[in-house]
C-alpha positions as CSV (number, residue, x, y, z in Angstrom):
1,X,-7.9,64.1,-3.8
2,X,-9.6,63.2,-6.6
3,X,-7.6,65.7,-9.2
4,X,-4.1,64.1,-7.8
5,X,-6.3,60.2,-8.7
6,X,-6.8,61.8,-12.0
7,X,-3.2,62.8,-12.8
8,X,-1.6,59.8,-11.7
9,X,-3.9,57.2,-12.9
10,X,-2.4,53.7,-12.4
11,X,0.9,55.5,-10.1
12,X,-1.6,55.2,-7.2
13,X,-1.6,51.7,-7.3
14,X,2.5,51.2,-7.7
15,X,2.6,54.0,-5.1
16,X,0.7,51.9,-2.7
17,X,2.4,48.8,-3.5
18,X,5.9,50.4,-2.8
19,X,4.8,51.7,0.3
20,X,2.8,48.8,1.7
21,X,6.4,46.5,1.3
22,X,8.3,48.9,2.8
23,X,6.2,50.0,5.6
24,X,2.8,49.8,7.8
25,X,0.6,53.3,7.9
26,X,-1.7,54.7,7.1
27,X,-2.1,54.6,3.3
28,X,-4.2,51.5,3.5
29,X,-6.8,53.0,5.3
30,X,-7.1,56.6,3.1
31,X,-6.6,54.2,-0.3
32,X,-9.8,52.4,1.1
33,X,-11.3,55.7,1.7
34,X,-10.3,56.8,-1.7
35,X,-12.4,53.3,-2.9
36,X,-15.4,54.4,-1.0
37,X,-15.4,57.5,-2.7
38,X,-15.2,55.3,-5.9
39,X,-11.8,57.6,-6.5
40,X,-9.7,54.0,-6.6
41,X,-11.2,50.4,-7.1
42,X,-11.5,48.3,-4.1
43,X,-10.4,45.0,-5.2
44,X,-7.4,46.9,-6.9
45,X,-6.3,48.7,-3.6
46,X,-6.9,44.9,-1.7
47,X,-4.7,43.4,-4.4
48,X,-2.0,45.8,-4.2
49,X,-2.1,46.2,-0.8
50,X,-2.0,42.7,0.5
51,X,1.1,42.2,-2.4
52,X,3.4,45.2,-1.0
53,X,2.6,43.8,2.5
54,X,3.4,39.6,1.3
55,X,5.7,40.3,-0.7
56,X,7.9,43.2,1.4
57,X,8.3,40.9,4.2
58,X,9.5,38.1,1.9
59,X,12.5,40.0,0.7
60,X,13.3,41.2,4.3
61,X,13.6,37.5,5.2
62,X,15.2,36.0,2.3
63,X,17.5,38.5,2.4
64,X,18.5,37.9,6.3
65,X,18.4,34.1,5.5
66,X,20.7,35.0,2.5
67,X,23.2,37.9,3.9
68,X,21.9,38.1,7.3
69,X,23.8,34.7,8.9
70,X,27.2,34.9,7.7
71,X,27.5,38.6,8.6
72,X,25.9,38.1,12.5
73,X,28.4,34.9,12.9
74,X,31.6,36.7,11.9
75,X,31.0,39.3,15.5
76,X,31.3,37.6,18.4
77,X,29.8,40.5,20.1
78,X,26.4,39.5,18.2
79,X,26.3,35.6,19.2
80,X,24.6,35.8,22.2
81,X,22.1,38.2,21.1
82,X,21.4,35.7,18.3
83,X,20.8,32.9,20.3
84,X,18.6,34.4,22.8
85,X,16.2,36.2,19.6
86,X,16.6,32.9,17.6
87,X,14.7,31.6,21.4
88,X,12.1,34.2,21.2
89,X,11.2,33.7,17.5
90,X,11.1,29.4,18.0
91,X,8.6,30.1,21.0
92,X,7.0,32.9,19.6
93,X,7.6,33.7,16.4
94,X,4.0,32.9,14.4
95,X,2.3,35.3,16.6
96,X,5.6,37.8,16.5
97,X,4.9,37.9,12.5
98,X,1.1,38.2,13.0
99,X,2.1,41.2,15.3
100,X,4.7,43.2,13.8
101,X,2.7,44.8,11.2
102,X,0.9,47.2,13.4
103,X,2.8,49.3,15.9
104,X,4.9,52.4,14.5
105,X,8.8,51.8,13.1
106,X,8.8,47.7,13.4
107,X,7.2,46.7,10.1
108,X,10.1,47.4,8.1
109,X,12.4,45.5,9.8
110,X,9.8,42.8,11.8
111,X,10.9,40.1,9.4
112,X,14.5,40.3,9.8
113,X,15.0,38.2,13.1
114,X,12.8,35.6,11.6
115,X,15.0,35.6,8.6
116,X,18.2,34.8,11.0
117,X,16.2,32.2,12.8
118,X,15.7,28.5,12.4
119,X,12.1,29.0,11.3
120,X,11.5,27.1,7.7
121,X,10.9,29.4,4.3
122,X,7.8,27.9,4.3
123,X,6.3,27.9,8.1
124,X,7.3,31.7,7.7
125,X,5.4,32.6,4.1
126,X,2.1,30.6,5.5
127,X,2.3,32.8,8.6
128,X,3.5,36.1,6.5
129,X,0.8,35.5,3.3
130,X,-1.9,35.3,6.4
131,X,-0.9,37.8,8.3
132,X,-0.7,40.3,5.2
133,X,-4.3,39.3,4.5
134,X,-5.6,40.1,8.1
135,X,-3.7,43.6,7.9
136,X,-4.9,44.2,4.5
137,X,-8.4,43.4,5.3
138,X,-8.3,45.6,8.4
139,X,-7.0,48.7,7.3
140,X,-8.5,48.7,3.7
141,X,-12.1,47.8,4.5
142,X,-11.5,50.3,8.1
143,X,-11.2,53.0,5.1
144,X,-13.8,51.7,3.2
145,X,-16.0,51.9,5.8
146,X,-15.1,54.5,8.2
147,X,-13.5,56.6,5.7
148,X,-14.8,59.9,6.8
149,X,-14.4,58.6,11.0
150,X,-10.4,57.9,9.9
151,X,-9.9,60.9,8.3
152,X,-10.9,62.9,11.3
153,X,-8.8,60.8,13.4
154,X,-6.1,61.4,11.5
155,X,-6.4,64.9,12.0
156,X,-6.7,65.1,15.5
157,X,-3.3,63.3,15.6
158,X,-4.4,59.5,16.0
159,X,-0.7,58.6,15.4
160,X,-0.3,59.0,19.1
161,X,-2.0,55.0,19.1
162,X,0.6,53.5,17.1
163,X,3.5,54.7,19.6
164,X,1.6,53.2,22.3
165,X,1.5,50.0,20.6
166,X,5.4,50.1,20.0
167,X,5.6,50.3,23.6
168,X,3.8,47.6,24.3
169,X,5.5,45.7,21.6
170,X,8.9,47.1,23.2
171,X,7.6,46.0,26.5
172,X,6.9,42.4,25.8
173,X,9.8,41.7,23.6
174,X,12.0,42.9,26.5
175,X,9.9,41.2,29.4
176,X,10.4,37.6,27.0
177,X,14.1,38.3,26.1
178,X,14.7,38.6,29.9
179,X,13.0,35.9,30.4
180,X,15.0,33.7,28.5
181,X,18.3,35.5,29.4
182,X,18.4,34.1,32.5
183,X,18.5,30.7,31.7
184,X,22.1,29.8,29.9
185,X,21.4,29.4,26.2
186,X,22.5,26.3,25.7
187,X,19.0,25.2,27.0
188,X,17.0,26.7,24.1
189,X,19.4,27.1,21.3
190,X,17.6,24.1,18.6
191,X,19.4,24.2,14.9
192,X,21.2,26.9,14.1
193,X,24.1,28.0,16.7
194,X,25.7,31.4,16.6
195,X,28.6,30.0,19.1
């Protein structure tokens, strides 16, 4: 590990950044390893980290703020859909972006929904910018400090965890969108209407 920290040099850090806003894993936790092992500086990898995390999301929503709306309302097929997730993400949707960040497969496109929601720019970056800084603080400092622990996880095949937790994120997404499916959705559409 410490011969590829030496070749790259300062790649490490853009690698992490680029991976961090495109995706949750597990590089947090082996660059806070790497930090522990004094391979990588720790406030560098926390910088860098929490950044591809912030800023990652706030491209995925700006983007289905900007794109996202015109291209859901020309379908009709996706109008009802629309209306019931805009629901979900007005009653849920702070602790639906504090939540998306962990399970396997829904980080890189958790912010999305929000994105083609009624939820305000700013209400979102508040709740985005403080969610990236409890994931970052979690996973780089769970390296830092249980490095060698991690490692070992990791090679008994810990990823096992994570598809759990998109289950249960798969689980309660499904049990609320039911939930509000069966009430008509004039009662909770507030703003923006997909009709």
């Amino acid at each position: 590990m410490s011969e590829l920290m030496q070749q790259y040099g300062a790649w490490v850090y853009v690698i992490l950044f680029l991976y961090c806003a495109l995706k949750s894993g597990s590089l947090p936790l082996l660059a806070g390893y790497a930090a522990q092992a004094q391979l990588l500086d720790l406030s560098l990898v926390l910088g860098v980290t929490f950044a591809g995390g912030y800023l990652g999301d706030e491209a995925r929503f700006l983007a289905a703020r900007h794109y996202g709306i015109a291209w859901v309302t020309r379908y009709p097929l996706f109008r009802k859909p629309m209306a019931i997730s805009n629901a979900l993400i007005q009653r849920y949707g702070k602790a639906y972006i504090f939540l998306y960040r962990y399970p396997k497969g829904m980080r890189t496109i958790g912010a999305l929904p929000v994105g083609l929601g009624t939820m305000s720019w700013p209400a979102f970056t508040l709740c985005n910018a403080a969610s990236a800084l409890v994931w970052t603080l979690c996973l780089v400092m769970v390296g830092f400090v249980f490095g060698r622990q991690v490692e070992q996880a990791a090679l008994a095949g810990w990823g096992f965890a994570s598809v759990i937790l998109l289950l249960i994120m798969v689980a309660g997404i499904a049990f609320a969108w039911w939930r509000i499916n069966r009430f008509p959705i004039s009662n909770y559409e507030d703003g923006r209407n997909f009709s």
